[in-house]
C-alpha beads as a LAMMPS data file, in Angstrom:
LAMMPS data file: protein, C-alpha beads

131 atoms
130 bonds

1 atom types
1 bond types

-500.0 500.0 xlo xhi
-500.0 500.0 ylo yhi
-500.0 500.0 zlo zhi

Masses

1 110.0

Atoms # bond

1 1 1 0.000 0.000 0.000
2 1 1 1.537 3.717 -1.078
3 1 1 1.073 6.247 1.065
4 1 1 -1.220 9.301 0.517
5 1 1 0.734 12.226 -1.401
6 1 1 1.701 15.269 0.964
7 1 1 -0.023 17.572 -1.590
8 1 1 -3.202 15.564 -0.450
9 1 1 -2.413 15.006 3.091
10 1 1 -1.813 18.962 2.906
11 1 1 -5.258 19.272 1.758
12 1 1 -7.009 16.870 3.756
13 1 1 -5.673 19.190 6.784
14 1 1 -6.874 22.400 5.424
15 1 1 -10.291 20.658 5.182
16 1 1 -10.298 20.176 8.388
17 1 1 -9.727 23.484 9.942
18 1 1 -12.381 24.689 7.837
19 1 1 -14.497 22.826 9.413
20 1 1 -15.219 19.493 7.178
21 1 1 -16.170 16.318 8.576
22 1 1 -14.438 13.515 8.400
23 1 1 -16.610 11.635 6.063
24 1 1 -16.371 14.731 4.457
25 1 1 -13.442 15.221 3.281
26 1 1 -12.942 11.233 2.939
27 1 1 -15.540 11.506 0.148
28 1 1 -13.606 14.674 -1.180
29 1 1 -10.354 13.005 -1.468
30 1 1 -11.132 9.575 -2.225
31 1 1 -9.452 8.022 0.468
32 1 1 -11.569 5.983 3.092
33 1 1 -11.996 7.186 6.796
34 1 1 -9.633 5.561 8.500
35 1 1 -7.149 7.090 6.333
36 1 1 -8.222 10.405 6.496
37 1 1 -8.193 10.439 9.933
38 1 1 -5.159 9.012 10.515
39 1 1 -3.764 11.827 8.776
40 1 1 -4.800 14.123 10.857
41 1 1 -3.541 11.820 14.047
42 1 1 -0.075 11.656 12.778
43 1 1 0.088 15.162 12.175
44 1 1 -0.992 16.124 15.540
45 1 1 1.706 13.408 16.871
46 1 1 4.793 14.438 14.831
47 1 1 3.929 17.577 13.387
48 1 1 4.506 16.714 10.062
49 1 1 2.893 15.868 6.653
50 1 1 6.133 13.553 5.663
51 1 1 4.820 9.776 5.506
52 1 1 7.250 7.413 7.572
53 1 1 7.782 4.934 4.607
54 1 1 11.387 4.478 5.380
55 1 1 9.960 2.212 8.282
56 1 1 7.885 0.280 5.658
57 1 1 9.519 -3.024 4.606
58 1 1 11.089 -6.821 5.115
59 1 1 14.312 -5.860 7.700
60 1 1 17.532 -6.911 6.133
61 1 1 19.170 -10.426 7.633
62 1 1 22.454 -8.692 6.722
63 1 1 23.346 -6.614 9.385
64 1 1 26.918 -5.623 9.672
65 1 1 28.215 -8.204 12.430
66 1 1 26.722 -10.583 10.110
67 1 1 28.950 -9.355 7.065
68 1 1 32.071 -9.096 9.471
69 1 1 31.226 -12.515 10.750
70 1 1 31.151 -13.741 7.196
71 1 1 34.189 -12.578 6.032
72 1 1 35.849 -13.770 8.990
73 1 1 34.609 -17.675 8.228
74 1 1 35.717 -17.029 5.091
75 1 1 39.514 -16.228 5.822
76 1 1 39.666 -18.462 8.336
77 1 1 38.348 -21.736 5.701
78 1 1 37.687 -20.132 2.554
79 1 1 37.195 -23.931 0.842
80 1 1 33.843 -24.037 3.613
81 1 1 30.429 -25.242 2.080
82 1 1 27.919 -22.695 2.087
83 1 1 26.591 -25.154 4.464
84 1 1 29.321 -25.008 6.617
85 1 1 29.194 -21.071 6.667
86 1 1 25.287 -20.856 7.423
87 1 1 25.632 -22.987 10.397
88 1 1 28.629 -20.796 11.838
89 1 1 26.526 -17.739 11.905
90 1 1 24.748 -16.493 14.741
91 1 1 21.712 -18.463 13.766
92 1 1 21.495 -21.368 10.578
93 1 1 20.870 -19.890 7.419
94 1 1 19.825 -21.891 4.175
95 1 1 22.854 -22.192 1.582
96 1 1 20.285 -20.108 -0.890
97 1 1 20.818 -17.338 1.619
98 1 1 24.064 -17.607 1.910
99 1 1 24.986 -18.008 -1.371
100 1 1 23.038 -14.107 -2.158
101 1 1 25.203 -13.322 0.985
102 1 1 28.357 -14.071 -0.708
103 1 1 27.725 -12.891 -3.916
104 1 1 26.892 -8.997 -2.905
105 1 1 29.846 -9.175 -0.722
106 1 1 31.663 -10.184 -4.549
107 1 1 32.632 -13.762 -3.890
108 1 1 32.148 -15.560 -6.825
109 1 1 32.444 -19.150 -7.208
110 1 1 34.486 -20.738 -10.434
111 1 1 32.742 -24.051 -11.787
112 1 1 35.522 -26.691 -13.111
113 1 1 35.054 -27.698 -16.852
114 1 1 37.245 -30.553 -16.003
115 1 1 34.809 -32.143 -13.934
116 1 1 33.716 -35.207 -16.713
117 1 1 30.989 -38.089 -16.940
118 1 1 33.176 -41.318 -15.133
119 1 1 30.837 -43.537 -17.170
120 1 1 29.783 -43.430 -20.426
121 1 1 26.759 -41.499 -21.286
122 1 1 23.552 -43.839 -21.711
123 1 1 22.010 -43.684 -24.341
124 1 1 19.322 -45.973 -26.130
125 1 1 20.135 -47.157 -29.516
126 1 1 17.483 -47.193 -32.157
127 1 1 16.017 -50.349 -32.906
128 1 1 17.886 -52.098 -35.864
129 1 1 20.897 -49.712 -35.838
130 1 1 24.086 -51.486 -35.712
131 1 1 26.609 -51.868 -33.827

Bonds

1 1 1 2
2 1 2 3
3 1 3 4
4 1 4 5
5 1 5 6
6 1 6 7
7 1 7 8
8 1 8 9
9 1 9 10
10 1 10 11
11 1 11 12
12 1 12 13
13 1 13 14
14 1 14 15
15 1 15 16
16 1 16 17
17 1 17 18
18 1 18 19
19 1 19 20
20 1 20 21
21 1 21 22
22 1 22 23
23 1 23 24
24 1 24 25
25 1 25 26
26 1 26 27
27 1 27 28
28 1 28 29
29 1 29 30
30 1 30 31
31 1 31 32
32 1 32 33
33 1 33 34
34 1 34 35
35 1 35 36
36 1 36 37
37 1 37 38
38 1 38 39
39 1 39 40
40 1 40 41
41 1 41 42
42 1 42 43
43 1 43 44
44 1 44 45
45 1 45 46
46 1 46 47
47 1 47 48
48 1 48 49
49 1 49 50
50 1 50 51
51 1 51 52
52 1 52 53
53 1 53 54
54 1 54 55
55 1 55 56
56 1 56 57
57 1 57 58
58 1 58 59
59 1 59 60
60 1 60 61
61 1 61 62
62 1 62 63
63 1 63 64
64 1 64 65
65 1 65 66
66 1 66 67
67 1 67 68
68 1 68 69
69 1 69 70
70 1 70 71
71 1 71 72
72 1 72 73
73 1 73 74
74 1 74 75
75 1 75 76
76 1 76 77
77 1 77 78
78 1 78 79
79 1 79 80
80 1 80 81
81 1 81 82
82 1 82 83
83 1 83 84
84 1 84 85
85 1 85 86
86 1 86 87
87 1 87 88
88 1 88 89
89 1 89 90
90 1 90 91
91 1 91 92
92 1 92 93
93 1 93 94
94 1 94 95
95 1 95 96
96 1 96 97
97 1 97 98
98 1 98 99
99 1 99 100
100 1 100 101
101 1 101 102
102 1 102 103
103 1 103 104
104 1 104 105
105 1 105 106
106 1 106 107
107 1 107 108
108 1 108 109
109 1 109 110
110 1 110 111
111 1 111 112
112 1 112 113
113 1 113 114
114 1 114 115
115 1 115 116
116 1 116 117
117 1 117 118
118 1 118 119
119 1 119 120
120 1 120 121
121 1 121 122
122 1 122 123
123 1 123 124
124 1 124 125
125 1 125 126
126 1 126 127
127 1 127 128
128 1 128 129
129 1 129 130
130 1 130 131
């Protein structure tokens, strides 16, 4: 859910000290009447128009001592399993996690092109084909 503009949160606080009902000025603005009103509460609470969306969100699991704790696992085995590493942390973590993890913090991991089938691939012959 956005929040209401602060041109219309503006507006919905002249209405009121003209006078205007709450209903009022819901039905003016579009906005139901919880909204509107709650406007008007967080104004009179903070005494300001400014919408707190930088509280809005998912929290990062990231924090800081969580990087620092990373990077220490990491020089002290870097050859550890992502496994390994989400285990060590404060709390488990999946390897999916830790694998985003590692790749913000530019760890990258190289895949072999040496790594072969042992065994000879398996497939079906066609029926009368020879050998």
């Amino acid at each position: 859910m956005r929040a209401i503009p602060i041109p219309i949160r503006k507006r919905i606080l002249e209405l009121y000290e003209r006078g205007k009902s709450t209903r009022e000025i819901a039905q003016f603005s579009g906005f139901c009447v919880a909204a509107v009103r709650r406007v008007r509460q967080q104004f009179r609470e903070r005494r300001t128009v400014e919408p707190r969306t930088h509280l809005c969100g998912r929290k990062a699991l990231l924090t800081p001592e969580r990087k620092q704790r990373l990077r220490q696992l990491l020089a002290e085995q870097p050859d550890a399993t992502l496994a390994e590493l989400g285990g060590r942390l404060d709390r488990p973590f999946r390897t999916s996690t830790v694998d985003l993890w590692l790749r913000r913090l530019g760890w990258k991991f190289k895949k072999t092109s040496g790594r072969r089938r042992t065994t000879a691939s398996r497939r079906r012959r066609k029926k009368g084909a020879r050998v």
